[in-house]
PyMOL Python script that loads the backbone (N, CA, C, O; Angstrom):
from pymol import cmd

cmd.read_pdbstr("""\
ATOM      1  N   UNK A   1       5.146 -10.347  -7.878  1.00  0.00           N
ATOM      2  CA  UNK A   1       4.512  -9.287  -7.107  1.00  0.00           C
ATOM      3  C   UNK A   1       4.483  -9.682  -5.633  1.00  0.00           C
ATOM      4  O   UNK A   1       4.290 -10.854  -5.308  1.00  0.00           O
ATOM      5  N   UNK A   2       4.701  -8.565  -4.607  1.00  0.00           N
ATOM      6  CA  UNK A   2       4.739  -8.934  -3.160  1.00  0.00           C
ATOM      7  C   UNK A   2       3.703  -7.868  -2.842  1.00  0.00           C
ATOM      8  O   UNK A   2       3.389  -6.902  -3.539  1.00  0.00           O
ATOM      9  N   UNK A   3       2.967  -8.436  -0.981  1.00  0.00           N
ATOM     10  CA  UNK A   3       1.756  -7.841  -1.160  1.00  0.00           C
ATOM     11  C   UNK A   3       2.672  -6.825  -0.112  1.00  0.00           C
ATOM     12  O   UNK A   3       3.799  -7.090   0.308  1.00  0.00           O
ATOM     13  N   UNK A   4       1.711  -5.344   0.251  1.00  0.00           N
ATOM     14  CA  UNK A   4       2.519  -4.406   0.842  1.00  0.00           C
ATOM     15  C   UNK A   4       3.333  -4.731   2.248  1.00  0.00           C
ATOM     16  O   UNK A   4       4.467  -4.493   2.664  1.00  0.00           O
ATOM     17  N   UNK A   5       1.961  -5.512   2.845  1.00  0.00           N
ATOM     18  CA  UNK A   5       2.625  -5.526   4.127  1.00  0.00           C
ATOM     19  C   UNK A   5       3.840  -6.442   4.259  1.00  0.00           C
ATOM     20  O   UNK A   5       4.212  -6.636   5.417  1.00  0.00           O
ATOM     21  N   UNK A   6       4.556  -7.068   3.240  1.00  0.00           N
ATOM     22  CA  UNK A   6       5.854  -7.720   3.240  1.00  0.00           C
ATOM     23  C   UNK A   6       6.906  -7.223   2.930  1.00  0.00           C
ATOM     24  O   UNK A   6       7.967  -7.794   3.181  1.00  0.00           O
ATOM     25  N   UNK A   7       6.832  -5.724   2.144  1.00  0.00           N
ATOM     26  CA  UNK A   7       8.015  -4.890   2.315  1.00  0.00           C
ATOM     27  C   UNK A   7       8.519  -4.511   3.472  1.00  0.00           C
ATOM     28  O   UNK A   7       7.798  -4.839   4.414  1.00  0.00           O
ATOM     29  N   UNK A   8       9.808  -3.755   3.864  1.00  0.00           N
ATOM     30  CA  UNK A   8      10.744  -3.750   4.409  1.00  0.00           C
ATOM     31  C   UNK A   8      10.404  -1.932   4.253  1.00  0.00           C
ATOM     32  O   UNK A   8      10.147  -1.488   3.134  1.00  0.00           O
ATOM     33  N   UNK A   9      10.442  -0.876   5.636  1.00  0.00           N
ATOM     34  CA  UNK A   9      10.770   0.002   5.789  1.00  0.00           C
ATOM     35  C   UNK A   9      11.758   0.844   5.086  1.00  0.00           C
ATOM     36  O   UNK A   9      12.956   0.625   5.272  1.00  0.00           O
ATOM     37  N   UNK A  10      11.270   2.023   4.095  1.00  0.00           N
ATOM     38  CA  UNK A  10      12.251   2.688   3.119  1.00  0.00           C
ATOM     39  C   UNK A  10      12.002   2.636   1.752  1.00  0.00           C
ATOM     40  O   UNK A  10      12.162   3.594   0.996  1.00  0.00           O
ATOM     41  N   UNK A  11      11.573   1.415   1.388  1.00  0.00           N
ATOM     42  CA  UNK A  11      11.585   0.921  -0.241  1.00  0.00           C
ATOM     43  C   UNK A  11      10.843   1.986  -0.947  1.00  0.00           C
ATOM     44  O   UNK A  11      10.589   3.065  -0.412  1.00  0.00           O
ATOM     45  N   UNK A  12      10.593   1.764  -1.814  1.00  0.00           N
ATOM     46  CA  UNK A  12       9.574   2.761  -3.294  1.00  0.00           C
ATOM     47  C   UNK A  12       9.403   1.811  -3.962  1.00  0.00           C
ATOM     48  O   UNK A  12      10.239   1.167  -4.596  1.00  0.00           O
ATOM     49  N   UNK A  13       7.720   1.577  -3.816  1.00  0.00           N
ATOM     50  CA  UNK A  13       6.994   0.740  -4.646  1.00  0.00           C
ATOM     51  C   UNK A  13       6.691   1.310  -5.763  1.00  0.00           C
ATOM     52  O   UNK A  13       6.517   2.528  -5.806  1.00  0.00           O
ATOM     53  N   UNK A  14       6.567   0.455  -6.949  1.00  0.00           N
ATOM     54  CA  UNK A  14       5.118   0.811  -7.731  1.00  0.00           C
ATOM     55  C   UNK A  14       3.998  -0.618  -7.919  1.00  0.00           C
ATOM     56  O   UNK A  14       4.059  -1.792  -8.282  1.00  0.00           O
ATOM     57  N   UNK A  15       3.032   0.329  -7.433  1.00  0.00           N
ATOM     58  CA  UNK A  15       1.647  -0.356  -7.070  1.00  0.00           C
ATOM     59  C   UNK A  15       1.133  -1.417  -8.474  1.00  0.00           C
ATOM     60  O   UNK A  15       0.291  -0.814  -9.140  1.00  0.00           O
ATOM     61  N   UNK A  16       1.351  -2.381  -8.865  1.00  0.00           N
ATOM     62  CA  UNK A  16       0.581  -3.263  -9.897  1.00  0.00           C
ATOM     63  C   UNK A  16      -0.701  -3.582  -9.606  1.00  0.00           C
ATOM     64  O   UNK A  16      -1.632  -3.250 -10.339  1.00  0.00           O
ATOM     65  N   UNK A  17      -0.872  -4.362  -8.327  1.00  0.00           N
ATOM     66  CA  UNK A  17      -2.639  -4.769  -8.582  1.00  0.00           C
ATOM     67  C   UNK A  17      -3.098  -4.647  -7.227  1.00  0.00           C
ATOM     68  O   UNK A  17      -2.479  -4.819  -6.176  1.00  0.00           O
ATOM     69  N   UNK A  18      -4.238  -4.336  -7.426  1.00  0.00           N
ATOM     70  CA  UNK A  18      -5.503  -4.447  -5.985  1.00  0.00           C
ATOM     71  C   UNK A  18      -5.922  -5.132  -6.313  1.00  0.00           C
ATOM     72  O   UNK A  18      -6.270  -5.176  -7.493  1.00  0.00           O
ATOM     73  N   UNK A  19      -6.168  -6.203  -5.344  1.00  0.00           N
ATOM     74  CA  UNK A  19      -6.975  -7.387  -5.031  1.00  0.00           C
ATOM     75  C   UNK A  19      -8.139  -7.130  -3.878  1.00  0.00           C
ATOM     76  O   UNK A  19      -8.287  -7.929  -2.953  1.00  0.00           O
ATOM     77  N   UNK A  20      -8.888  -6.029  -4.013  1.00  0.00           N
ATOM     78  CA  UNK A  20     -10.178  -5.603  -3.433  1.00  0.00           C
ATOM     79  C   UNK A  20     -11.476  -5.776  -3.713  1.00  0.00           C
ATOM     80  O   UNK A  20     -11.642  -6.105  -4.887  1.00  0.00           O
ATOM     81  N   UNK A  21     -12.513  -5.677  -3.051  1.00  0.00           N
ATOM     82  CA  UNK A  21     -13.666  -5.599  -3.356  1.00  0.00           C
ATOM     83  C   UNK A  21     -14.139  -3.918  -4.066  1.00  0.00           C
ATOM     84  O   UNK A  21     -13.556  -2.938  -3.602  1.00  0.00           O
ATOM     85  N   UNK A  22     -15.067  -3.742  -5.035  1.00  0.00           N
ATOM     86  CA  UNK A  22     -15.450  -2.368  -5.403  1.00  0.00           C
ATOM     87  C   UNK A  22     -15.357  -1.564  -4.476  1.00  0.00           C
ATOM     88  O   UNK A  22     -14.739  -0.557  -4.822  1.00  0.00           O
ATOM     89  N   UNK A  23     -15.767  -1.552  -3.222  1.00  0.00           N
ATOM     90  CA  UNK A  23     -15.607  -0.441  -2.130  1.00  0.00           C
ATOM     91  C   UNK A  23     -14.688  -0.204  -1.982  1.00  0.00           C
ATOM     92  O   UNK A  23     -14.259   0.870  -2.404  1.00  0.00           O
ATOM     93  N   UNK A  24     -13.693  -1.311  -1.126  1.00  0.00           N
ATOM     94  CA  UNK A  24     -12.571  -0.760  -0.861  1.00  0.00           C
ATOM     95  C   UNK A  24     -11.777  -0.078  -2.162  1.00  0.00           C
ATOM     96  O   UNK A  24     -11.508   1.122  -2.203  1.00  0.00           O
ATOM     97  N   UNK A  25     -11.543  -0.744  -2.902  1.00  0.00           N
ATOM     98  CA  UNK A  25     -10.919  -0.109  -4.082  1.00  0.00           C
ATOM     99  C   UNK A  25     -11.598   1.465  -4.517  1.00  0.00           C
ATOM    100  O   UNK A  25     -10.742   2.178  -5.043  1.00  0.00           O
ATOM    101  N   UNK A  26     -12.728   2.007  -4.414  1.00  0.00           N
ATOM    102  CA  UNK A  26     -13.109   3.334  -4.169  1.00  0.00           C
ATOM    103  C   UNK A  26     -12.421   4.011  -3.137  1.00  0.00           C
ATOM    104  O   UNK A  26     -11.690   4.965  -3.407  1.00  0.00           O
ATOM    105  N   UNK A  27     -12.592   3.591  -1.926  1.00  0.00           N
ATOM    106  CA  UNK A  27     -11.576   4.254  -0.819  1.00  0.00           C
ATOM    107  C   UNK A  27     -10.078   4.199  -1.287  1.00  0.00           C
ATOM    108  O   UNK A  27      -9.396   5.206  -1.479  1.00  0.00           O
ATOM    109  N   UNK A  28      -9.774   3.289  -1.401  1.00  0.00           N
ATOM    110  CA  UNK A  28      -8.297   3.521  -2.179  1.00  0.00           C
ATOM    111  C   UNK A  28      -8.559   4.950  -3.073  1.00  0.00           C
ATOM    112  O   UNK A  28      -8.282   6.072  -2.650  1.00  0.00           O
ATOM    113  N   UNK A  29      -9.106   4.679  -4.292  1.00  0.00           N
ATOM    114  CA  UNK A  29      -8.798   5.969  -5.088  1.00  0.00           C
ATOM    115  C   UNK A  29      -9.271   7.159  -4.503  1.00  0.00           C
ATOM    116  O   UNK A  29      -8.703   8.183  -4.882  1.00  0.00           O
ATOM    117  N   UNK A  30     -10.289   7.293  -3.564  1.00  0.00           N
ATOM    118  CA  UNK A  30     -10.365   8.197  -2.990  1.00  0.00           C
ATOM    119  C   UNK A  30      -9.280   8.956  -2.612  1.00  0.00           C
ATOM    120  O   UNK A  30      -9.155  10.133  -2.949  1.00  0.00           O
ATOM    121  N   UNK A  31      -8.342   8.243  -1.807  1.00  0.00           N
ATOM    122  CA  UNK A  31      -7.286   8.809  -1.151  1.00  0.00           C
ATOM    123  C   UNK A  31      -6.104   8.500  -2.017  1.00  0.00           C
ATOM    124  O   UNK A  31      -5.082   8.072  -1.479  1.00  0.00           O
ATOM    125  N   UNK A  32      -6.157   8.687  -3.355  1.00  0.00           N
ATOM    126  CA  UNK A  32      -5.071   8.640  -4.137  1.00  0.00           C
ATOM    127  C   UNK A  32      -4.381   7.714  -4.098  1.00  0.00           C
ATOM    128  O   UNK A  32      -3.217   8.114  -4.145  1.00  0.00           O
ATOM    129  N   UNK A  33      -4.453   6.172  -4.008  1.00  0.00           N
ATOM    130  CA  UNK A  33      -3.881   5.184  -3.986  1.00  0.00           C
ATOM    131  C   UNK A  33      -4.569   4.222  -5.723  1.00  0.00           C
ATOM    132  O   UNK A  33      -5.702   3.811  -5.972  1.00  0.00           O
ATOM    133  N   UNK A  34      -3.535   4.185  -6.410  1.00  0.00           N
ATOM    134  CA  UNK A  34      -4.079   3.777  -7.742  1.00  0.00           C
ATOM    135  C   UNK A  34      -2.888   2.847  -8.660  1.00  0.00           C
ATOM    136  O   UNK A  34      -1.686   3.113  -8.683  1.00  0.00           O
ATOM    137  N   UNK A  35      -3.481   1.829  -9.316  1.00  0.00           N
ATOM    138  CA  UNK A  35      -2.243   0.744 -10.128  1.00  0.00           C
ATOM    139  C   UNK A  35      -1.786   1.828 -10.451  1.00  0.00           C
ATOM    140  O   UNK A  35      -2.498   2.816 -10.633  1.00  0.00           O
ATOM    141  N   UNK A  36      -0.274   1.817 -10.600  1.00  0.00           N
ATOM    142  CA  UNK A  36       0.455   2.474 -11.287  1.00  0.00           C
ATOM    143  C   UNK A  36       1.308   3.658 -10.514  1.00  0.00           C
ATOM    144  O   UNK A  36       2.238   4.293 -11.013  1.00  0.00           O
ATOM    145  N   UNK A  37       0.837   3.789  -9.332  1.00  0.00           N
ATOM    146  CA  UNK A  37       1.799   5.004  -8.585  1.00  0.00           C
ATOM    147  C   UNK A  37       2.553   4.555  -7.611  1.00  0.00           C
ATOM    148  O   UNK A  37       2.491   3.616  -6.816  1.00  0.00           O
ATOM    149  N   UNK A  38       3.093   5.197  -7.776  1.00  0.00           N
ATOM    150  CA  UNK A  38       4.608   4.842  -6.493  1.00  0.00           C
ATOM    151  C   UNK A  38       4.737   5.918  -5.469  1.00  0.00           C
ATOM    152  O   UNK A  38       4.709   7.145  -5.384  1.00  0.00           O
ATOM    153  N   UNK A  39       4.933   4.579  -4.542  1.00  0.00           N
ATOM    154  CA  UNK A  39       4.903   5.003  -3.233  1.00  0.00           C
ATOM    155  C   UNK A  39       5.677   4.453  -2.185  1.00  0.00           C
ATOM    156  O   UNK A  39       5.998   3.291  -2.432  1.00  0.00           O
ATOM    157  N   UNK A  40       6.155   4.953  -0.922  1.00  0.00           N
ATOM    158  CA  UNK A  40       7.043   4.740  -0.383  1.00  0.00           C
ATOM    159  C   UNK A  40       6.691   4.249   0.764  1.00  0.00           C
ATOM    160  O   UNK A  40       5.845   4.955   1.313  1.00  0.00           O
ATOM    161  N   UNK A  41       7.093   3.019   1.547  1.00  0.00           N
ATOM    162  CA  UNK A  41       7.121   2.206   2.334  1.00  0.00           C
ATOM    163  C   UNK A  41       7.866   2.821   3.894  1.00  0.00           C
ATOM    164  O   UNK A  41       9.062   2.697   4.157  1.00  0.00           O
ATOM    165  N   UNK A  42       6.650   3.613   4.966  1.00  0.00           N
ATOM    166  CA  UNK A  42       7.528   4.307   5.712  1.00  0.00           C
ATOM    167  C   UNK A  42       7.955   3.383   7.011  1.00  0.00           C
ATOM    168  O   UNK A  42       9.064   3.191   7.509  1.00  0.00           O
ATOM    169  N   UNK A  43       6.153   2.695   7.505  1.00  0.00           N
ATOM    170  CA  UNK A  43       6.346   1.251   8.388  1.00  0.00           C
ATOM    171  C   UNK A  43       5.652   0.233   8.053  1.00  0.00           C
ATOM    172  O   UNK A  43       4.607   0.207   7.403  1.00  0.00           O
ATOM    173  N   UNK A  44       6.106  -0.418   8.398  1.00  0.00           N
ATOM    174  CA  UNK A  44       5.582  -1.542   8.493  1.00  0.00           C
ATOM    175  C   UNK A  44       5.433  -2.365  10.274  1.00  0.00           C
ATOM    176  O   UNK A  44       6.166  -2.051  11.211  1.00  0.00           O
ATOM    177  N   UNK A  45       4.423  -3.321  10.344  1.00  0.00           N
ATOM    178  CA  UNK A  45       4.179  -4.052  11.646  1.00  0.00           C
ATOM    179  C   UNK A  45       4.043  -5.503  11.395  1.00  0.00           C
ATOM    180  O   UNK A  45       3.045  -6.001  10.876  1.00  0.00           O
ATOM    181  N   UNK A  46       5.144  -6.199  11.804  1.00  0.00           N
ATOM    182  CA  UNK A  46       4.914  -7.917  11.509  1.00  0.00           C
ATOM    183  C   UNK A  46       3.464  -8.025  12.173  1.00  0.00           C
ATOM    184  O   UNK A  46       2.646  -8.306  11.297  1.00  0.00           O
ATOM    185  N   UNK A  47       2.907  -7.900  13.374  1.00  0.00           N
ATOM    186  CA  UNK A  47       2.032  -8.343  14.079  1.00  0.00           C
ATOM    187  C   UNK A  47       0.466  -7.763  13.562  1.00  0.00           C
ATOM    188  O   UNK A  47      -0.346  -7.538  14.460  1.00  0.00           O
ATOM    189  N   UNK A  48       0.111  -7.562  12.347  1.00  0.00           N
ATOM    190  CA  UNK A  48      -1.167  -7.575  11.783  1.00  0.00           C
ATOM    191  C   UNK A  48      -1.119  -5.733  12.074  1.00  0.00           C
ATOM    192  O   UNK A  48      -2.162  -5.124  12.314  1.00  0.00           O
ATOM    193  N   UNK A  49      -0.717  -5.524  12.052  1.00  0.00           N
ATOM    194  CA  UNK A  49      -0.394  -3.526  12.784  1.00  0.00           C
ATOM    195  C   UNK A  49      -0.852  -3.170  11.250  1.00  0.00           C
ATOM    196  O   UNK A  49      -0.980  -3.850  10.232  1.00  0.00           O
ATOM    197  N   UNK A  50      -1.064  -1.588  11.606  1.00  0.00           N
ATOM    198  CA  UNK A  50      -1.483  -0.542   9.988  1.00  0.00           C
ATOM    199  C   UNK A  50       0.553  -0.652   9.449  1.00  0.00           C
ATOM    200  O   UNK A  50       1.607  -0.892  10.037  1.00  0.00           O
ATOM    201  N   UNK A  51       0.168  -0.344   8.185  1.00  0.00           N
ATOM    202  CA  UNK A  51       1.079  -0.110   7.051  1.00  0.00           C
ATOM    203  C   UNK A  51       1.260   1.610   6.772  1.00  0.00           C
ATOM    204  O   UNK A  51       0.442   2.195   6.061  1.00  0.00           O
ATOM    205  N   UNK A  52       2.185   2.190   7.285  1.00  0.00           N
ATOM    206  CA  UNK A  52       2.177   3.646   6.705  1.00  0.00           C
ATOM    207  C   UNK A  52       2.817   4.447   5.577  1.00  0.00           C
ATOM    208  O   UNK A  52       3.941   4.937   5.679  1.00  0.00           O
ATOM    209  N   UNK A  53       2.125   4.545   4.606  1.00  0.00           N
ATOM    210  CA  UNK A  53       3.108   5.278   3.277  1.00  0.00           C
ATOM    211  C   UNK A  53       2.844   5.921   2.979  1.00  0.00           C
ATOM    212  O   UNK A  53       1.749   6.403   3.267  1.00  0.00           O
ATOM    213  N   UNK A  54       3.678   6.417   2.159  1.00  0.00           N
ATOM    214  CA  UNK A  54       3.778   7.747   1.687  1.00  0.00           C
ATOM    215  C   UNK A  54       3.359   8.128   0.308  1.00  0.00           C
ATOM    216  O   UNK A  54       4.000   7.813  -0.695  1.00  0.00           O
ATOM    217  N   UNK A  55       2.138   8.893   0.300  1.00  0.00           N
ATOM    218  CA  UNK A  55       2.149   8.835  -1.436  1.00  0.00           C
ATOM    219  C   UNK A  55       1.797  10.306  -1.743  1.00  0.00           C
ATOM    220  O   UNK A  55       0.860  10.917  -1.229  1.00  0.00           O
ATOM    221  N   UNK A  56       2.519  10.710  -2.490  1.00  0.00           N
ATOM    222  CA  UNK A  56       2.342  12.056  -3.046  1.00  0.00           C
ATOM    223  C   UNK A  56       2.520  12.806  -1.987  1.00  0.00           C
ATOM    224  O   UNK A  56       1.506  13.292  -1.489  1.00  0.00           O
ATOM    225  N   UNK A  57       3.695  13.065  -1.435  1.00  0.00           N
ATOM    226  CA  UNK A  57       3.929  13.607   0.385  1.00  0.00           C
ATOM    227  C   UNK A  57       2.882  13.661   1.131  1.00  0.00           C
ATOM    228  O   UNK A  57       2.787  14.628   1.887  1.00  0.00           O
ATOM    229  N   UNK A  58       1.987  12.799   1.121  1.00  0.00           N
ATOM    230  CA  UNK A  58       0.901  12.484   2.427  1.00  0.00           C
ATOM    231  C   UNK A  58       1.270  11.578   2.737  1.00  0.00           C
ATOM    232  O   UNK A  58       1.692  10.796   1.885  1.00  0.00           O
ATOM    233  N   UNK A  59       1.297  11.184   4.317  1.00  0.00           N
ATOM    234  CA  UNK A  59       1.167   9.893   5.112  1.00  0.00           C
ATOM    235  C   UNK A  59      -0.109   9.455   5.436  1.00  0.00           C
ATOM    236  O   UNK A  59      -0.857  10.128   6.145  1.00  0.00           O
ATOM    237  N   UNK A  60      -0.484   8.121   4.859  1.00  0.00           N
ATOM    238  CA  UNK A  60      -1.138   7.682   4.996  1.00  0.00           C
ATOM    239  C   UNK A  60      -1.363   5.995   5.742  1.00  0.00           C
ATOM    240  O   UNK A  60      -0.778   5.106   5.124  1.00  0.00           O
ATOM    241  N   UNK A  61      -2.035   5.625   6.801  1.00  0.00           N
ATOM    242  CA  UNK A  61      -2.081   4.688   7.154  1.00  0.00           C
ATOM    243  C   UNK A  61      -3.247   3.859   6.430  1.00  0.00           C
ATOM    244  O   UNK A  61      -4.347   4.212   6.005  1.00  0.00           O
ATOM    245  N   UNK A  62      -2.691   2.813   6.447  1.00  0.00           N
ATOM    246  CA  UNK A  62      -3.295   1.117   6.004  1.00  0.00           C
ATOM    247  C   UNK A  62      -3.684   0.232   6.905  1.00  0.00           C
ATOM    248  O   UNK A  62      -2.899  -0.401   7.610  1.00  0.00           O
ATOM    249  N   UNK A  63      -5.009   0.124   6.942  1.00  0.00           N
ATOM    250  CA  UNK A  63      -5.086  -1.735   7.945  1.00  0.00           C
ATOM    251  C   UNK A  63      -4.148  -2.828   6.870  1.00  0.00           C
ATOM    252  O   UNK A  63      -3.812  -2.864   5.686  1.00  0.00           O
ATOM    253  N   UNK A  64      -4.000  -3.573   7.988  1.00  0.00           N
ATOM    254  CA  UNK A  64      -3.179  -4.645   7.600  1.00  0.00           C
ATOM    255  C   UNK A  64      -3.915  -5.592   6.791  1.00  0.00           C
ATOM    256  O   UNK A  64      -3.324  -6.259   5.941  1.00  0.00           O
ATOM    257  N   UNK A  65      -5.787  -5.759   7.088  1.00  0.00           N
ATOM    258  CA  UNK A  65      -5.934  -6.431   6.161  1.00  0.00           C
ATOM    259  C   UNK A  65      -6.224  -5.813   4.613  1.00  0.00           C
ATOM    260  O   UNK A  65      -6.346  -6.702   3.770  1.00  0.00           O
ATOM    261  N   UNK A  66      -6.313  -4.855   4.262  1.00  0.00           N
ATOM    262  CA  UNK A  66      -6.271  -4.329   3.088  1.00  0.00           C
ATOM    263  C   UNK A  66      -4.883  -3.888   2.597  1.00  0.00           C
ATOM    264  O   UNK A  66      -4.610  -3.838   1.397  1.00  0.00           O
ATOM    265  N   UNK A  67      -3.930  -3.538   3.673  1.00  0.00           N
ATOM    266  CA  UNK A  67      -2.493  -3.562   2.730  1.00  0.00           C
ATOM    267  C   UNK A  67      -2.295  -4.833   2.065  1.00  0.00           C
ATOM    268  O   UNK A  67      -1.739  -4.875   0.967  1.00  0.00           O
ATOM    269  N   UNK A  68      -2.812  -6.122   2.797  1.00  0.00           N
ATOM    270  CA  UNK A  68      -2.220  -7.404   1.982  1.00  0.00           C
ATOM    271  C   UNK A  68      -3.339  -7.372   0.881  1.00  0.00           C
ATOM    272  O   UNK A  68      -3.362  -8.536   0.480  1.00  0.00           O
ATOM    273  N   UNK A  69      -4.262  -6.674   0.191  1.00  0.00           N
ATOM    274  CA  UNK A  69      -4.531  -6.686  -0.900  1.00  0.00           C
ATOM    275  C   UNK A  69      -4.578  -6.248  -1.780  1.00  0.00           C
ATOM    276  O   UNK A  69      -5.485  -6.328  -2.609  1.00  0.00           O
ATOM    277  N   UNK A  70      -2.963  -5.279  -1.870  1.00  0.00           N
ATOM    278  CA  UNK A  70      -2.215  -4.565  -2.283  1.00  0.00           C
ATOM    279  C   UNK A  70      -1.072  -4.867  -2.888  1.00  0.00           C
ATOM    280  O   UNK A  70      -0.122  -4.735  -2.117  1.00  0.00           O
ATOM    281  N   UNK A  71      -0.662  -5.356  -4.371  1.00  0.00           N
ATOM    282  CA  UNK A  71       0.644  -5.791  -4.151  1.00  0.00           C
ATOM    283  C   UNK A  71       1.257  -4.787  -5.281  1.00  0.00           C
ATOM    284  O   UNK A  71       0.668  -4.067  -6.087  1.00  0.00           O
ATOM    285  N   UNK A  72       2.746  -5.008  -5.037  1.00  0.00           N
ATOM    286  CA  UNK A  72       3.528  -3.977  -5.952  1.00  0.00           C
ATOM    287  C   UNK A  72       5.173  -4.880  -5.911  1.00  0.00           C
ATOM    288  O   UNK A  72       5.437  -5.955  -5.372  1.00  0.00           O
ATOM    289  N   UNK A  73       5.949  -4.068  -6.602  1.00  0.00           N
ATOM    290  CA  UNK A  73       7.304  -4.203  -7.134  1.00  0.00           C
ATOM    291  C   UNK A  73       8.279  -3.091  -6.830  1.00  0.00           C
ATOM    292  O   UNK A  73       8.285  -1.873  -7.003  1.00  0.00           O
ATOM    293  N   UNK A  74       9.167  -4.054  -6.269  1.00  0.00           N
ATOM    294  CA  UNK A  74      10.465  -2.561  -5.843  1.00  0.00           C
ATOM    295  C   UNK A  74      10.835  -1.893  -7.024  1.00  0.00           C
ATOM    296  O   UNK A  74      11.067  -2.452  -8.096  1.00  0.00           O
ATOM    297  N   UNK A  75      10.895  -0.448  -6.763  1.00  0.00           N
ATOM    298  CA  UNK A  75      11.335  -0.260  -8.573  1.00  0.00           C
ATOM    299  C   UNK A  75      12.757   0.418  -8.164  1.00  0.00           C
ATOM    300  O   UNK A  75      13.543   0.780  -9.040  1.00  0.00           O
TER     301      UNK A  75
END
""", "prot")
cmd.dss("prot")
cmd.show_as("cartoon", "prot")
cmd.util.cbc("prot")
cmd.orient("prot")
């Protein structure tokens, strides 16, 4: 498993595990981010920058420190 912010611009994940605290992991499902869905990798920022993907045709941005507690698999 790789965490989000180490993908590469373009890919299609599917999401295996959150490594969050209860809150954040509520905000995640809030906004439709859940093990098991795939989603697409639109940017990425080496320099600690938000993560932007795509899930269910919404763009959605990520802090960098909660994308890295995010990991998934190219499918």
């Amino acid at each position: 498993m790789t965490r989000l912010t180490e993908f590469e611009p373009g890919v299609e994940i599917k999401i295996k595990k959150i490594n969050a605290g209860r809150r954040a992991v509520m905000n995640l499902m809030n906004m439709g981010i859940l093990t098991g869905n795939t989603i697409k990798i639109l940017r990425t920022s080496k320099l600690r920058g938000p993560v932007l993907i795509n899930n269910n045709d919404t763009e959605i941005a990520l802090g960098h420190g909660l994308a890295r507690k995010i990991y998934g698999e190219i499918i």
